[in-house]
N, C-alpha and C positions, 0 to 999 in steps of 0.2 A: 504494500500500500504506500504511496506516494503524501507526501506533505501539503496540506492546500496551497501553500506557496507554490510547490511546483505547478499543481493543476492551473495556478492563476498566473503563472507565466506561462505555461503553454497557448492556454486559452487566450490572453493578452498576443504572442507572437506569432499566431495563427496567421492572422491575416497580412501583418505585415511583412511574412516571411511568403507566402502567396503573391501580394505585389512585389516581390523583388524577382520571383517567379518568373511572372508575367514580362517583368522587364528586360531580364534576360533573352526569354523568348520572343520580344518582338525584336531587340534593338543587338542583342549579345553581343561578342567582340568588338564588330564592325559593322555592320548596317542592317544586312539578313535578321538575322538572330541566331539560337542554337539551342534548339530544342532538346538536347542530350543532357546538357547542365541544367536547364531552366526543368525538369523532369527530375532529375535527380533532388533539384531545390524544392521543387513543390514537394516529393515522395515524405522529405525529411520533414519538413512541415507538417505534415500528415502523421506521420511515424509518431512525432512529439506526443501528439495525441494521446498513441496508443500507449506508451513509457507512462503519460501523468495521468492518462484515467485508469487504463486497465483494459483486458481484451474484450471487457463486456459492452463496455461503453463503446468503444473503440469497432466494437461491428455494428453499430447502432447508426454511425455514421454514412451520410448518404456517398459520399466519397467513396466509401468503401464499399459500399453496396453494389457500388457500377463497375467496380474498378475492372473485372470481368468484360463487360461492355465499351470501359474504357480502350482496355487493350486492343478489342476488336476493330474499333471506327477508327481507332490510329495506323491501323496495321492495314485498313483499305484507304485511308486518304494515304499513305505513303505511297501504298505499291498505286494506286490508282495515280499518284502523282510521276510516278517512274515509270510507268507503264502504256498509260492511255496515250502518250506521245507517239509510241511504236506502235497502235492500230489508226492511225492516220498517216504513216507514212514519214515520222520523224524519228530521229535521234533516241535515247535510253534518256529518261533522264531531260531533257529537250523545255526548254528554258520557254516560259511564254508568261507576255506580252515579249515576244525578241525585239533585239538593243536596236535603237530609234523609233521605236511604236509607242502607241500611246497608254500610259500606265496610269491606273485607276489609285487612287489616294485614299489615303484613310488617315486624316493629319499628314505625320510625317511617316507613316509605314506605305512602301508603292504593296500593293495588292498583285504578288506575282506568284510563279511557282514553288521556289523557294520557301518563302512563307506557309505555306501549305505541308509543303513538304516537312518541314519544323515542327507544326501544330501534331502531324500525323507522329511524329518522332515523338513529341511530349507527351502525347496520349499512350505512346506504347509502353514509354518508361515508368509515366507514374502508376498505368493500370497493373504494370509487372510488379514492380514493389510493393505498393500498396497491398495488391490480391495476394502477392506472395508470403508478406507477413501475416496479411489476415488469416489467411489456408493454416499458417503455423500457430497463430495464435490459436484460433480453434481447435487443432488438432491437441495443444497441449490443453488447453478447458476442457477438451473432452475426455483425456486422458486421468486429468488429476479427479474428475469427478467419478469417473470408473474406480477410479482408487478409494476413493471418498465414500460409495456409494455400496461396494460389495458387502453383501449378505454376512451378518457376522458371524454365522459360524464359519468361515470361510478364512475370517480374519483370527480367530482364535480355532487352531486345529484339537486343544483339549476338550474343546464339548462336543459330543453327539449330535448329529444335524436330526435325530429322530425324536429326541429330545428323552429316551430313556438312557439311561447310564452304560456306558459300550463296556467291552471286555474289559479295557484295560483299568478303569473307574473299579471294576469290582476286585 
């Protein structure tokens, strides 16, 4: 069990460990972004979670609930981003709006393949970790309560499961 200080740091740095996420992912290194780290930052943001509430709480969360679903729609905007180029006749991978055409704005983010491509990356990384800790976390709740939970004569081998006095009693 965790200290309410920790839970209220957690809780407190949730989001703004989410907007540094996000920042990474639209703007990263150099202009694209970099879906790989900004995945990995959000995963850890998340994770926090699960350290300062606990694995109960922690699969309660809607984040985690997708994370499954996450992994999937990252893992088709990626390949769909590296792919659908090659059933039109282009390149692997094949860059669009291409260099001197007109490129759709969103602030200062241009709206191109790249970016896509990132989002699909971020969503593969945080689905993977996230589901992959929850899968364990579960797996050990489910474990400790099987322990928890077994039939006592099972737990104590000196009494009779019949509940009369066995051989060795007499």
């Amino acid at each position: 069990m965790t200290s309410p200080i920790t839970r209220f740091g957690a809780h407190v740095l949730f989001l703004p460990i989410q907007m540094i996420a996000l920042a990474v992912l639209i703007k990263g290194y150099a202009d694209i972004g970099d879906g790989f780290s900004a995945g990995v930052i959000a995963s850890l943001g998340i994770i926090l979670q699960a350290v300062a509430f606990g694995p109960a709480e922690f699969d309660r969360l809607p984040l985690v609930r997708y994370a499954p679903l996450s992994t999937f729609c990252g893992l088709l905007i990626a390949l769909s981003t590296a792919f659908l180029p090659v059933l039109m006749g282009r390149p692997i991978l094949y860059h669009y709006p291409p260099a001197g055409e007109h490129v759709i704005n969103f602030g200062s983010l241009e709206i191109i393949t790249p970016v896509a491509f990132d989002v699909g990356v971020f969503l593969v990384v945080v689905g993977f970790c996230v589901g992959s800790l929850a899968a364990g976390a579960r797996e050990s709740t489910r474990r400790q309560n099987e322990r928890n939970t077994l039939p006592f004569e099972r737990r104590d081998p000196t009494i009779a499961t019949s509940g009369r006095p066995s051989e060795r009693d007499l």
